[in-house]
N, C-alpha and C positions, 0 to 999 in steps of 0.2 A: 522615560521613553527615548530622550538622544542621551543615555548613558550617562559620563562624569561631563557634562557641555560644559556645566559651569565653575568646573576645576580644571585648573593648571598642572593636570597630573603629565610629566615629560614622560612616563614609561609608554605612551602611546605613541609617542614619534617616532616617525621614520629616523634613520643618520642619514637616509640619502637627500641629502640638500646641496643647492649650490651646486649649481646645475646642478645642486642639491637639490632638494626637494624634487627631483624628478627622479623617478624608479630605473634603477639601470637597466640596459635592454642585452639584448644579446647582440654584439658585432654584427650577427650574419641579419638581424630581422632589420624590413625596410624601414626608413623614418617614415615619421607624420605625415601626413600628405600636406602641401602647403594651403593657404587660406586661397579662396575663391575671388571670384571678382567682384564681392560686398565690399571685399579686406576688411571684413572681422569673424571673431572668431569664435565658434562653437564652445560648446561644453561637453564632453565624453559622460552620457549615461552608465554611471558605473552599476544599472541594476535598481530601477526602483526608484533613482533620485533626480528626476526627473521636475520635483516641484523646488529641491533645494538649485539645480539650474536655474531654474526661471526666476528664482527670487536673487541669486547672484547676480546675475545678467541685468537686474534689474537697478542695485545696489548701482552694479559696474557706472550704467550710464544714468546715475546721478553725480553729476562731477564734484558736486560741495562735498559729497559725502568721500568720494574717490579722495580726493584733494585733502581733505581734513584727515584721512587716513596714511597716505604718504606723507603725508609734516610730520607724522612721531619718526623721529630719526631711531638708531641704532642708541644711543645713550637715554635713551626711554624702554624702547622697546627690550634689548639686549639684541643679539644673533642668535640664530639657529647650531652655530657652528661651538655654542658653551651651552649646549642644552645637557648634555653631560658633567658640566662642573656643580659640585654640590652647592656650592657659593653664590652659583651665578642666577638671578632672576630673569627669566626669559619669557616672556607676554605669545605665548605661542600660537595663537588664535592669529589676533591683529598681526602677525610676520608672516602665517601662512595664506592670509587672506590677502597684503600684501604682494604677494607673491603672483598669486592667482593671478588678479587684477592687473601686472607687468606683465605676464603672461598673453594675456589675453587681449592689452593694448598690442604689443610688441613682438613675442615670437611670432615666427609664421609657417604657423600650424594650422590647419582646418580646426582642432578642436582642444584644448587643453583638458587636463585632466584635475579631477579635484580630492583626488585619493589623500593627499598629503594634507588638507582641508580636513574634510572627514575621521582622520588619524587626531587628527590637533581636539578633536570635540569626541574623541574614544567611544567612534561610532567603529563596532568589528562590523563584516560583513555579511551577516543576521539583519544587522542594523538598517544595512543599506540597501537590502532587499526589498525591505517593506515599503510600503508606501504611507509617508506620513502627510498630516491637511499644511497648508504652505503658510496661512495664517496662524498656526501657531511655532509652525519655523520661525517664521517673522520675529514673533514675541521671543521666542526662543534666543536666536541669535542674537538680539539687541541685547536682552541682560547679560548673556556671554561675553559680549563683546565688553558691555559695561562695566562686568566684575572686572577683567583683563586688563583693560584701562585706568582702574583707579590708583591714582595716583601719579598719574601724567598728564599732560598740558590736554590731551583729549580724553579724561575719567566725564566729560560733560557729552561729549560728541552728539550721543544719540537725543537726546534730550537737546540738545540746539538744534538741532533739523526736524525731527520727532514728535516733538511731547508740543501739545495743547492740554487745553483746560477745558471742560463743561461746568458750566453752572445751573442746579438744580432746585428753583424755587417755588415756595407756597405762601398767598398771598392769602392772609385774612379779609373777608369780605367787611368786617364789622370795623377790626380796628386798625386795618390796614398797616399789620405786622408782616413783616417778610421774614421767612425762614428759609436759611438758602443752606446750601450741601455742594461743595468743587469738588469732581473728577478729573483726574487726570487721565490721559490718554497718548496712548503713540499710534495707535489706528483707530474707526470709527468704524461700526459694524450696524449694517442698517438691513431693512428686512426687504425681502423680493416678495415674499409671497402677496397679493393681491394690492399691488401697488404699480401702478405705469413704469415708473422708474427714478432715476435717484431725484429728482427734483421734488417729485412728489415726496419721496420717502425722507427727504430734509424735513421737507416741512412738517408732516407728520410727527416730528421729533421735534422740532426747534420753535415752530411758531403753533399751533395748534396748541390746545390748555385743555386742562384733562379739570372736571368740574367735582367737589365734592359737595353733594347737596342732596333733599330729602331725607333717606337712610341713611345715604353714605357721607356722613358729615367728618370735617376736622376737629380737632382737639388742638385750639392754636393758646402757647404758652402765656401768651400776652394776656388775655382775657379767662385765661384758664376755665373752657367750656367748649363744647362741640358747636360748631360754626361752620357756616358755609364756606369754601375758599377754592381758588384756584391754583393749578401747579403747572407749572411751564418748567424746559429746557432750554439755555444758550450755549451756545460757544463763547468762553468767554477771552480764550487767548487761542491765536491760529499758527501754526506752525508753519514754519518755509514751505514743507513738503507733507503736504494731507495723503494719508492711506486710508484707503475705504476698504474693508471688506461688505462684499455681498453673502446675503444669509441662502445659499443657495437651497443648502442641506436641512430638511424638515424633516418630525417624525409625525407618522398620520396614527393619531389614537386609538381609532374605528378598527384599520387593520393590523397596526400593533407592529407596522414595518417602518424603518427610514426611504424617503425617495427626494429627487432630486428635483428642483420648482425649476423649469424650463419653458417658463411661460414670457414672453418679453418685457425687457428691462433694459430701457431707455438710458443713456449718459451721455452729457452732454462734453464736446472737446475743451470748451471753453466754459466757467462755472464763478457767477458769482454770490459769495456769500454772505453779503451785505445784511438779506432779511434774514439771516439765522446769526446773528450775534449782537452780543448784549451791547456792544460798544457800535455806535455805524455813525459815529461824523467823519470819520477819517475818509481819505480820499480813495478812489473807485479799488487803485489799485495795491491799495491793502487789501484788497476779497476778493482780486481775480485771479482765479486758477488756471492753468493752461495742464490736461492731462498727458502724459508721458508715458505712461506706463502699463499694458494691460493684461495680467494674468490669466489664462485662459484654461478651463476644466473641459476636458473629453470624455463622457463617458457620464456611468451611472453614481450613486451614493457611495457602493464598497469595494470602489475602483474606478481605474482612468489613466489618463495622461496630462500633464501639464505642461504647455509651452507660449511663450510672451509674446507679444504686442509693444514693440519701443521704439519710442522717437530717439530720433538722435541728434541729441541735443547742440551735439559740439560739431555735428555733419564730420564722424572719424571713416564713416562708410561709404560704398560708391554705389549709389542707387540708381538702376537701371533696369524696367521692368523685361524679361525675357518673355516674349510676345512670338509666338511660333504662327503660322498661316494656320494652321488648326485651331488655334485658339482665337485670335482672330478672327477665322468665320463664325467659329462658335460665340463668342459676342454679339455678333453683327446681328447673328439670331436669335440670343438673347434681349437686345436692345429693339429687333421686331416686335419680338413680344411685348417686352414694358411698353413697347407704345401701343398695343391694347390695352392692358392693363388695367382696370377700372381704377386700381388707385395711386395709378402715375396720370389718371385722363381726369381724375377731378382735384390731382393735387394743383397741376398746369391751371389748368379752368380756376379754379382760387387764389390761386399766385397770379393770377391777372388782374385779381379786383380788386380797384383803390383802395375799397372801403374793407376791406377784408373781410366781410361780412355778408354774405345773402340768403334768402329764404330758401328752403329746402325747396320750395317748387319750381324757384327759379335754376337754380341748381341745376335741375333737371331738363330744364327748357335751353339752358348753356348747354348741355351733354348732346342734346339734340341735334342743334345748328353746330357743333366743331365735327360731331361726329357722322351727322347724317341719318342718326338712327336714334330711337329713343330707350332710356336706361331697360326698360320693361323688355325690348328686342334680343336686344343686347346682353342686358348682363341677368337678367333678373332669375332665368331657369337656374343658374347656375351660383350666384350670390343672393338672391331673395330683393328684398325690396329695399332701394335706395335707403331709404330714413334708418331700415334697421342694420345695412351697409358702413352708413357712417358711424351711427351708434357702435357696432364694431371695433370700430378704429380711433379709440379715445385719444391714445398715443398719437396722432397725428389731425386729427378733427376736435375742435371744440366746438358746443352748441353755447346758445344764449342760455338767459334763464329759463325763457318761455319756453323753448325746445322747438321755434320756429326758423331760425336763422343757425347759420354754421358757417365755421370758418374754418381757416388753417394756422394748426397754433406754428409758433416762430421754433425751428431747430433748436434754438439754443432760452427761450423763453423761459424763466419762471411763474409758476404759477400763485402768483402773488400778487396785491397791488401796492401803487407807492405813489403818493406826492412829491409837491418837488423836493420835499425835505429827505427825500427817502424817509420817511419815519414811521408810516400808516401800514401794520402788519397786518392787516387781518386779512381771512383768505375771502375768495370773490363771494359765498356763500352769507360772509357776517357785514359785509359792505354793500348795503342796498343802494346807497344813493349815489356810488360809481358805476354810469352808465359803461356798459358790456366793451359797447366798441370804442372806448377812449382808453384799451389800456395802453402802456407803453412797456415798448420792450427795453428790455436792459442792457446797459449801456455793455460793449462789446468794446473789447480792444484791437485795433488792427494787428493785421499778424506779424508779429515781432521776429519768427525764424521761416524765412521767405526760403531758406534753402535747406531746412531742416527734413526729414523725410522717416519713414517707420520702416521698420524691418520687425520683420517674425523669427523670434531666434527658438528653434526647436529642439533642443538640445545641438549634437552637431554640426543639424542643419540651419542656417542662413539664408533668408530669401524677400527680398524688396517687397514692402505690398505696398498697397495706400492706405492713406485716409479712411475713404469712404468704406473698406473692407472693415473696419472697425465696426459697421453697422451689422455686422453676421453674424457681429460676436452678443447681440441682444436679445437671443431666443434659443432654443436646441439645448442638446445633447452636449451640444460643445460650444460654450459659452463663458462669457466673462464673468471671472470667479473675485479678483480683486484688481480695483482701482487706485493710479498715484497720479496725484496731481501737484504740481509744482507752482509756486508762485510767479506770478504773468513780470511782477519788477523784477526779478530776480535776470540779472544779463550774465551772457559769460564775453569776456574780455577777447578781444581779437584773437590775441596772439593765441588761444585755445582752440581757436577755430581750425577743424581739420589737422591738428598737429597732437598727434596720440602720446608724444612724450611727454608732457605740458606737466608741470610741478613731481614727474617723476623724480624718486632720490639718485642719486649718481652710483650708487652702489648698487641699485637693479639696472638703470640704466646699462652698467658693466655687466651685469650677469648676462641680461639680453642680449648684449650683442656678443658676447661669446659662444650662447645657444645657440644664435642665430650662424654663424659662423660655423660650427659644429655639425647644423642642421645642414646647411649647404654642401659642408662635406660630406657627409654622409648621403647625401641625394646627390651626385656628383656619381658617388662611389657607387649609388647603384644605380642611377644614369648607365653611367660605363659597363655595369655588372649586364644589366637587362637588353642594352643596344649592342653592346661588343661581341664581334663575332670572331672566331677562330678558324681563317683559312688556310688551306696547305698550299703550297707553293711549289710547284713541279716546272724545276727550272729543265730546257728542250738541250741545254748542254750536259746533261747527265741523263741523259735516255738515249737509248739505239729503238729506230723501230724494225719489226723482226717479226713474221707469224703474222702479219695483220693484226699486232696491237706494240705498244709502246712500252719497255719495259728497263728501268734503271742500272747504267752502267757501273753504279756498286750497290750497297746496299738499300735498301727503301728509306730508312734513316737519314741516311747520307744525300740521299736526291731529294728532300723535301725540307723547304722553309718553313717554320709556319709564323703567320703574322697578326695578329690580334687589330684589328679595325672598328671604328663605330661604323653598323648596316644604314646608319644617318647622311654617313659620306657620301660623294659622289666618285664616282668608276674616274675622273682625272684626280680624284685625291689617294685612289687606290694606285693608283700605276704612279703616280709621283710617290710614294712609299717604296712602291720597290723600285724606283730609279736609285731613291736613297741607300737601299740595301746594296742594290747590283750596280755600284759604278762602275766599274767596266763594259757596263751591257751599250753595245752600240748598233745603231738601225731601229727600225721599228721594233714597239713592244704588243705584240698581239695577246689578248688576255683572251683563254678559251676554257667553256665548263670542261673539268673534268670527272671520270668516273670508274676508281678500280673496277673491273670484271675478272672473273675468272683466268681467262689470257689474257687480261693484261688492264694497261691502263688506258681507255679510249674517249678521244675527245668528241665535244658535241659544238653548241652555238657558239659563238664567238660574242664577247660583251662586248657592244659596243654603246657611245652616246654617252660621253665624258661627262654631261655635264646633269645626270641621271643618277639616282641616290642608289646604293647597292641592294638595297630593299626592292628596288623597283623589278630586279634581276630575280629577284627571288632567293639571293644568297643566304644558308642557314648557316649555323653554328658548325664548323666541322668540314663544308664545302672546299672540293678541289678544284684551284687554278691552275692550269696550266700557261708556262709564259713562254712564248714563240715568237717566229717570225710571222708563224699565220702560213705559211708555204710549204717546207720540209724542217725535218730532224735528220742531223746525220746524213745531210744528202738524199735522204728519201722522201717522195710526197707518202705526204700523212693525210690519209681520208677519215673523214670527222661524220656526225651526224647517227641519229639513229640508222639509217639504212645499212650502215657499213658499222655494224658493231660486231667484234669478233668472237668466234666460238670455238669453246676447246672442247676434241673432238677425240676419243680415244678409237684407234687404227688397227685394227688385226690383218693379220697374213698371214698365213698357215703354209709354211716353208719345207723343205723336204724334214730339216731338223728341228724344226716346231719352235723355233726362234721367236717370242712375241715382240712386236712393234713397239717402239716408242709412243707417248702419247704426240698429236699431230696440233699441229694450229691453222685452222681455214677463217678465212672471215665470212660473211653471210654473204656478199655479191660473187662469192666465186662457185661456179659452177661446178657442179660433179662430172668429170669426163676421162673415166680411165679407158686403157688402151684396148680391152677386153677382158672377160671374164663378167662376174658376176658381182653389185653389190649389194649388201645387207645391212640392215640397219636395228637398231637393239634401244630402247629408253631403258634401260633397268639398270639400277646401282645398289651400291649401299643402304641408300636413303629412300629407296624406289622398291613399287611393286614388281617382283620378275615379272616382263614380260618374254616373248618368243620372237627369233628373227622374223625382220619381212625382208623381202626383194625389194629391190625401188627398178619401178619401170624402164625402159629403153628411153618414153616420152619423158620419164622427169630428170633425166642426166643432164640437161639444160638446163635446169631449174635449181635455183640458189637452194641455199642451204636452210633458209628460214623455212622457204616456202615447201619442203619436202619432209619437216618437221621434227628437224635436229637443233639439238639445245645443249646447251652445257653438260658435259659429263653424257651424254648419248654416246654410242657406240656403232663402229663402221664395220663391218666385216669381207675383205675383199677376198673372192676366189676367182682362183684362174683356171680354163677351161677344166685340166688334166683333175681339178678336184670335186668337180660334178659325178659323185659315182651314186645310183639309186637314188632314192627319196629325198628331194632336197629339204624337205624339213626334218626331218628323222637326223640327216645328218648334221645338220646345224642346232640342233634342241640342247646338247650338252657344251655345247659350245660357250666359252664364257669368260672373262677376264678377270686377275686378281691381280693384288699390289703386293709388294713381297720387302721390305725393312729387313735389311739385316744388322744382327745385334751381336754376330761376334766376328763379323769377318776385321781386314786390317782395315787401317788408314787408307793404303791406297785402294783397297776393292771399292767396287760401288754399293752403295749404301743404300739406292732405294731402286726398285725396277720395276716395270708392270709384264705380265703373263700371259699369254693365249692358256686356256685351261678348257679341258674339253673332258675325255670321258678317264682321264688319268689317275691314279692314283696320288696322294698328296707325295708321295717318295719321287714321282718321277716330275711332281712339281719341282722338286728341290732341285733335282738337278737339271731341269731346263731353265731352272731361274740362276743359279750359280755351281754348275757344273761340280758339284760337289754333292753325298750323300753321307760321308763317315762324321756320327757324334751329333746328328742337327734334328731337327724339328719346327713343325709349324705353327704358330701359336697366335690363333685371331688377336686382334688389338682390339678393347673395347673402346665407344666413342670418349672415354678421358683418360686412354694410354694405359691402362692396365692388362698387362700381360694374360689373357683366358688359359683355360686350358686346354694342352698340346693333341692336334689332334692328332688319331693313330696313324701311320703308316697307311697301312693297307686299306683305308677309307676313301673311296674316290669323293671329288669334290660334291657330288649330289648329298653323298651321304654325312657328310662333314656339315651339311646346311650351308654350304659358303654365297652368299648373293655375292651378284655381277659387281666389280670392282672393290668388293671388302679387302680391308688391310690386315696384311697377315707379317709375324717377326719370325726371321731364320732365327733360332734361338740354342745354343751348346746344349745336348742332351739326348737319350734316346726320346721317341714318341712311345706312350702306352698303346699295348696291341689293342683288340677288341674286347680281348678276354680279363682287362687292367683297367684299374682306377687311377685317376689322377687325383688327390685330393688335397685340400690347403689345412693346415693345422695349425694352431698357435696354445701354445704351454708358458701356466703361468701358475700364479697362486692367491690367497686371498687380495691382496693388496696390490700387485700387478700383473698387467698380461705382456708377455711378450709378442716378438715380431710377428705377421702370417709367414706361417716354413709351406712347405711343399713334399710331396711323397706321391708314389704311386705303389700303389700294394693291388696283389690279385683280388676281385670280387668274390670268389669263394672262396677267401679266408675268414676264418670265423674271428670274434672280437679277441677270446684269449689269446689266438697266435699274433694277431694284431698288437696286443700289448707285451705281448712276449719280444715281440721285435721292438719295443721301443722302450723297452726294461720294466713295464710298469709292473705295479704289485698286482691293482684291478681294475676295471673300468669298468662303470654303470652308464650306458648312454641313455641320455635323456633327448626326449624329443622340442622341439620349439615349444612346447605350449607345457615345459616344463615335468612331462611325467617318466620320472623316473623308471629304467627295467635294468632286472638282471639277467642277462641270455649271451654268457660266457660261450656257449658253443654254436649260437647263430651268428652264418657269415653272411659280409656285408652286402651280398646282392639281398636276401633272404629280408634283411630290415631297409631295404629299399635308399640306399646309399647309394648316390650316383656322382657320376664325374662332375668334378667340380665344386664337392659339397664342401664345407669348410668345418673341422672339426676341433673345437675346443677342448685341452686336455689341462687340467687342475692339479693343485693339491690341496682338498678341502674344501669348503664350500665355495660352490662358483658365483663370483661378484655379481650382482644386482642390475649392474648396468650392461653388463654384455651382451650382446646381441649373437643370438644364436642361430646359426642356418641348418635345418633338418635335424641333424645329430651332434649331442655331444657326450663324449666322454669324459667322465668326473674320474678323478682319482683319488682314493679315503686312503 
C-alpha cells in the first residue's frame, strides 16, 4: 500500500537537495509566502495527504522524539549529497525527515512541502492521491523508520518513546494457576462504539474480567481439566508517550455497509493510569498523562479530511486568539443561550452542592427557586421529563445505585474506586459496601505548562484555538480520530523554551539560514517586481508649447526620462530622485500628471503633499510626469486641466486653386469666430462612419469647441461668401479629405500632405497634391502599411470607396484604367514559393493569352476550395477575377500549405 516504505531503494530520490531537497522553481514564479503570526508552519497538501500532515506535525511537536532524531549526525546517517555513490550507505528516510522537521522549525514559509519525504518511502503520485487510515501511517512509518535505523545509536528510538507491554491473564479458580501471554504495543486501540468514553473504554479492557463458567469452562494446564477461571488485561510497561486510537470505523452486519460511530466520546486532558496496570505502588506520577496531541476525522467512512489539535509544548508559537466584533457578538449570543440551557442550568445548580449529591426531586425544586420557573414549564415540551433528562446525559450525570440521587461526575474523574492504597479495583457495581457519595477523585496534577497553548494545524493552515474547543471534537461528523498523550514528569529544559533551533545540527542550521536568506531575496525581488512603477519624465526644457498642447524640441526619445520607483514612496522621495538625476535643475520643482493626446502632450493636476505615498495619487505603471516650474514652458503660460485639453482639428479652404489646408491645432476653450462666410463641420474618417456636412449656427460661434461637438480627427470646412452657389448641401456632399504619402518623390519634396478632395478624379488628386501627373499612381495604405491596389485614374474618389481622411501612397507607375486588372502573383514550386509580384492584364483576356504572356506551357486554375478546371479560352472577368486577387502560379503540385485567394493557376 505505501510502495518500497521499508526499503532503502535511492532510485526514488530526488538530486534536488540542499537547499537540496527543495524542487527548483522557476526565477520568474513568486516565493512562499512567509509564516503568519502563529510563526509556525504548515504542511503543503500534496493531494490526498492530508492524514500523513497531521501525523508529522504531530511527531514535529513531540521534542524527545524531534531531539532523538537530530543526534544521528552525518557519520550515522551519511548525506543526501552521496546518494549516488554505489559505496555509500545513506539512511534516506530519517535525513528527509530531518530535513522536514528544519524546515518547519526554521524557514519561513507559510507552509513546507513534503514531496522529497514522500520520494524517500517511493510513494509516485497515484500514491499520494489516495486517501490512506493515519493509524496505520503510524504503524507504518515507525517500522520504516526502524528498519532505516538499524544499526545506529537510534536502531531503538521508536521503542524508547513507543513500545509498552499488555499483560494477558487466566486465573484458575481451583488451583489458582496463572497463565499469562505479553503484548507488545506502540498504540493502544480501544472501542467507541457504546461506550461514554476513554475512561470507560480503559476500563472495559484492563480492569473488568471476563468469567469462564457453566458451558463455557477453562481447560487450565495445572489441573489438566475444564475449570472455572477468570481472564483479565494489564498494562504492564507504559511508555513516555501513549497513542490511542479510536475505533471510529464499524461495519453494521444487518446492512452489510461500513459507517462511521459519531456518537460522543469523552477524553480526558489529564489521565491517570494507576487502576489499569499491573504494577501501581509507584508514585502518582509514573501514570499521569498530560494529552498533546489530537487527530481529527472530517467526514464519513470512504472519505474525509484530517487535521490536528496540538499543544505546544515548547510554547515555539505566538498564540493570540483573532476575535473580530462579529464574532464577538455572536458569542455574547451564544453564551445568552447556554445560560438557558438546561444542561449548563443543572450543571451550575450541582456544582454548588457540597455534598455533591441530591435527590432528583430536590433537583427540581433547586431549578425552581434559581430560575423562577419550574422544569415541567420550562424545559419539559421540549426535553421530556427531568429524571429521563438526566438519564440522557450519563457522560456528565451520575445516579446512585437506587436511581434516587444524582450528581455531577468530576471532568477528569475515573470511574473506578480506590483506597488509600490505591489497590481496590473493582468497578462501583462489584463494591457494595463503598457508600456512593465517599468516592474520591483522583489525584490531579497542577498545571505544569502555564504558558503552553494549542493550535489547529490544517494542513497550510495555522490557527490558535483553546482548550475548551477540544470538547467539539467528542461527537460529529468531524471528530477525534486519535489520541497522544505524554507523560505529566516528563519537563523540557528552559533553554528549549520558545527557542526553535534548540539541539538542531549545525549543518541544517547552515542550510536554514541560507534559505532563509535566499527566500528574502527573492521576496525583496518581487517586492520591487510587484510595487515598482515605471514613470516617464517629461523634463519642461525639452518642450515648446505651440497649438495648445506641448510638444518636444527633438525627438520623443530624447525628451523623456524614465525612472523606476517603489508606488510605496512618498511624492518628497520622488522629486528628491530627480533632484539626484537633474542637478542643475534650479527653482522650484513642480511635478504635474501628464497625458499624450493626439496634439500633443497636455498637463492636468499638479501632485502635491510630499509627504503622501505615490499610490495615494493613483500613479500606474507607465504614468507621465511632467517637471516644471508650475507657470510657463518656453516663456508661454501652459494651461492644464481637463477643461483646456487640446484637439486636432483638420481645416479645409476651398481656394481659387483647390490648395488643401494643413491640419490645424485649436484647443477646446477657444471659440470659433471667423471673419465671415460659412462653417461646416464633418465627424467622419478612416475609422468612422461617413457622415454628411452640418453648418454650425451664427449662436454657436461663441461656443467652445467641446461644446459644438468636435473631437479628434473631426473635420472643419470654411467657405467664403463667393462659394455659396445653389444647394448648400448638394454642394458640400462630395466634399472630403485624404492623406496622400509619397513613395517616390526626393529627399527634399514633402513626404506627407493632406487634400481637400471633392467631386475630382483620383488624376487630378495627384496633381493638387504634388503638382505632378507623369508615371504615378494612388495606392490606398492598408491599416499594417501594405501597399492595396492602384486605383484607376479616371475613378472619382466616390467611386474609389475612399472614407474621409484615408491614407493613400503616390507610388511610380501607370494606374489600371477601368477596363484592367491589377493582380498579385507569386511563382514557385513544390518546395518553395517565391515573393508576391504584381501585374495588371486586361479583364477580357482569356487564361491561355494570360499564360502566353508569362511563358507558361498551361494553367489549370483552381478555385479556394481546391476544384480544379480547364477553361484555356475563358477570360478572366468571365471566372469572376477581380482586382486585387492574388494568383498563385506552380510547377507541379501546389504545396499543402498555401493559402489561396479565389484563383490559382497550377502549372504541369
Amino acid at each position: 500500500m505505501f510502495g518500497d516504505l521499508f526499503e532503502e531503494d535511492f532510485s526514488f530520490i530526488s538530486n534536488n537537495h540542499c537547499g537540496k531537497g527543495k524542487k527548483s522553481k522557476p526565477r520568474d514564479s513568486e516565493p512562499p509566502a512567509p509564516r503568519d503570526f502563529t510563526n509556525l508552519s504548515g504542511i503543503k497538501n500534496q493531494g490526498g495527504t492530508c492524514y500523513l500532515n497531521s501525523l508529522l506535525q504531530t511527531l514535529l511537536f513531540t521534542p524527545e522524539f524531534r531531539e532523538a532524531l537530530f543526534s544521528l549526525g552525518p557519520e550515522e546517517l551519511g548525506t543526501l549529497d552521496d546518494i549516488n555513490k554505489p559505496d555509500a550507505k545513506v539512511r534516506i528516510i530519517p535525513l528527509q525527515l530531518q530535513r522536514l522537521f528544519a524546515q518547519l522549525l526554521l524557514l519561513d514559509q507559510q507552509a513546507a512541502s513534503t514531496t522529497d519525504l514522500t520520494e524517500s518511502f517511493g510513494w509516485n503520485s497515484n500514491e499520494e492521491m489516495r486517501q490512506h487510515d493515519v493509524q496505520e501511517l503510524n504503524r507504518i512509518l515507525f517500522s520504516a523508520l526502524e528498519t532505516s535505523l538499524v544499526g545506529t545509536s537510534g536502531h531503538d528510538l521508536i521503542n524508547r518513546l513507543y513500545h509498552g507491554t499488555v499483560v494477558n491473564q487466566i486465573v484458575c479458580k481451583e488451583c489458582k494457576n496463572i497463565s499469562e501471554r505479553q503484548e507488545d504495543f506502540l498504540d493502544l486501540t480501544v472501542a467507541v462504539k457504546g461506550v461514554a468514553g476513554l475512561d470507560e473504554a480503559l476500563w472495559n479492557m484492563y480492569v473488568e474480567e471476563e468469567y469462564f463458567e457453566n458451558e463455557n469452562l477453562y481447560r487450565c494446564g495445572a489441573c489438566d481439566k475444564l475449570v472455572e477461571a477468570s481472564k483479565s488485561a494489564k498494562l504492564r510497561k507504559l511508555p513516555p508517550f501513549l497513542t490511542i486510537s479510536l475505533l471510529r470505523f464499524n461495519f453494521d452486519f444487518e446492512k452489510c455497509e461500513r459507517y462511521k460511530e459519531t456518537s460522543c466520546y469523552t477524553f480526558p486532558i489529564q489521565i491517570n493510569l494507576r487502576p489499569f496496570c499491573e504494577q501501581t505502588e509507584m508514585d502518582d506520577s509514573e501514570y499521569m498523562y498530560e494529552l498533546f496531541s489530537v487527530i481529527i476525522h472530517k467526514g464519513g467512512c470512504y472519505g474525509g479530511h484530517y487535521h490536528v489539535y496540538i499543544k505546544d509544548v515548547d510554547e515555539l508559537g505566538n498564540w493570540q486568539l483573532q476575535v473580530s466584533a462579529k464574532d464577538k457578538a455572536l458569542r455574547e449570543n451564544e453564551n445568552a443561550k447556554e445560560a438557558e440551557n438546561p444542561l449548563a442550568v443543572l450543571k451550575g445548580i450541582l456544582s454548588e452542592e457540597e455534598s455533591k449529591q441530591i435527590p432528583v426531586d430536590q433537583l427540581g425544586q433547586k431549578l425552581l427557586e434559581k430560575k423562577k420557573v419550574s422544569w415541567n414549564k420550562k424545559y419539559r415540551k421540549q426535553y421530556g421529563a427531568l429524571r429521563k433528562y438526566l438519564q440522557n446525559h450519563p457522560q456528565i450525570f451520575q445516579f446512585s445505585p437506587d436511581k434516587n440521587k444524582v450528581g455531577l461526575k468530576e471532568k477528569y474523574k475515573l470511574p473506578f474506586k480506590s483506597d488509600s492504597q490505591g489497590l481496590d479495583l473493582q468497578s462501583p457495581s462489584q463494591k457494595n459496601d463503598i457508600q456512593w457519595n465517599l468516592e474520591k477523585t483522583p489525584t490531579r496534577l497542577e498545571e505544569t505548562s502555564v504558558g503552553c497553548h494549542w493550535f489547529d494545524l490544517n494542513d497550510s493552515k495555522v490557527q490558535p484555538i483553546k482548550e475548551e474547543d477540544i470538547e467539539q471534537q467528542f461527537q460529529g461528523k468531524e471528530s477525534a480520530y486519535m489520541l497522544f498523550y505524554r507523560k505529566s514528569r516528563l519537563k523540557r529544559p528552559p533553554e528549549a523554551r520558545g527557542n526553535p533551533r534548540y539541539q538542531i545540527p549545525e549543518h541544517l542550521l547552515n542550510e536554514m539560514n541560507a534559505a532563509n536568506t535566499e527566500l528574502q531575496k527573492k521576496r525583496a525581488e518581487c517586492d520591487s517586481a510587484n510595487n515598482g512603477i515605471d514613470l516617464h519624465l517629461h523634463l519642461s526644457s525639452c518642450y515648446k508649447f505651440y497649438n495648445g498642447a506641448l510638444h518636444p524640441s527633438l525627438t520623443w526619445k530624447e525628451s523623456v526620462l524614465d525612472l523606476t520607483i517603489d508606488r510605496r514612496k512618498t511624492l518628497g522621495d520622488l522629486r528628491q530622485s530627480i533632484f539626484q538625476i537633474l542637478e542643475s535643475w534650479e527653482g522650484d520643482m513642480i511635478l504635474s500628471n501628464a497625458k499624450p493626446l493626439p496634439a500633443g502632450l497636455h498637463l492636468y493636476e499638479i501632485l502635491d503633499g510630499d509627504e503622501l505615498t505615490l499610490d495615494c495619487f493613483g500613479l500606474a505603471d507607465g504614468a507621465d510626469i511632467f517637471v516644471w516650474n508650475g507657470k510657463e514652458v518656453g516663456g508661454i503660460k501652459v494651461m492644464t486641466g481637463p477643461d483646456h485639453e487640446p484637439v486636432i482639428i483638420n481645416v479645409l479652404r476651398l481656394a481659387e486653386y483647390n490648395e488643401g489646408g494643413k491640419g490645424q491645432h485649436f484647443t477646446e476653450s477657444q471659440a470659433l469666430a471667423p471673419s465671415g462666410g460659412i462653417i461646416l463641420k464633418n465627424g467622419s474618417g478612416p475609422d468612422r462612419e461617413g457622415k454628411n456636412w452640418e453648418v454650425l449656427l451664427e449662436e454657436q460661434m461663441k461656443e467652445t469647441i467641446r461644446s459644438v461637438g468636435l473631437t479628434d480627427g473631426c473635420s472643419v470646412l470654411i467657405l467664403d461668401s463667393h462659394d455659396q452657389s445653389g444647394n448648400l448641401t448638394a454642394f458640400t456632399y462630395d466634399i472630403s479629405w485624404l492623406q496622400v504619402k509619397n513613395f517616390c518623390g526626393t529627399e527634399d519634396e514633402e513626404k506627407h500632405v493632406k487634400i481637400t478632395a471633392t467631386i475630382e478624379t483620383v488624376r487630378s488628386l495627384i496633381v493638387q497634391a504634388f503638382k505632378t501627373a507623369s508615371d504615378s499612381c494612388l495606392r490606398p495604405v492598408s491599416g499594417n502599411g501594405k501597399l492595396l491596389s492602384p486605383v484607376p485614374e479616371d475613378y472619382t474618389v466616390k467611386e474609389a470607396e475612399l472614407k474621409m481622411g484615408s491614407l493613400l501612397g503616390l507610388c511610380r507607375g501607370k494606374a489600371p484604367t477601368s477596363t484592367q486588372l491589377f493582380l498579385y502573383f507569386i511563382i514557385g514550386h513544390d518546395q518553395h514559393m517565391g515573393p508576391e509580384m504584381e501585374i495588371v492584364v486586361e479583364e477580357t483576356a482569356s487564361v491561355k493569352e494570360v499564360s502566353d504572356s508569362w511563358h507558361l506551357r498551361r494553367i489549370d486554375w483552381c478555385y479556394e476550395a481546391g476544384e480544379a478546371l480547364s477553361q484555356e479560352n475563358a477570360t478572366l472577368k468571365e471566372l469572376n477575377v477581380c482586382r486585387g486577387d492574388t494568383l498563385v502560379i506552380t510547377e507541379g503540385k501546389l504545396p499543402p500549405k498555401v493559402k489561396i485567394n479565389k484563383l490559382c493557376p497550377l502549372v504541369r
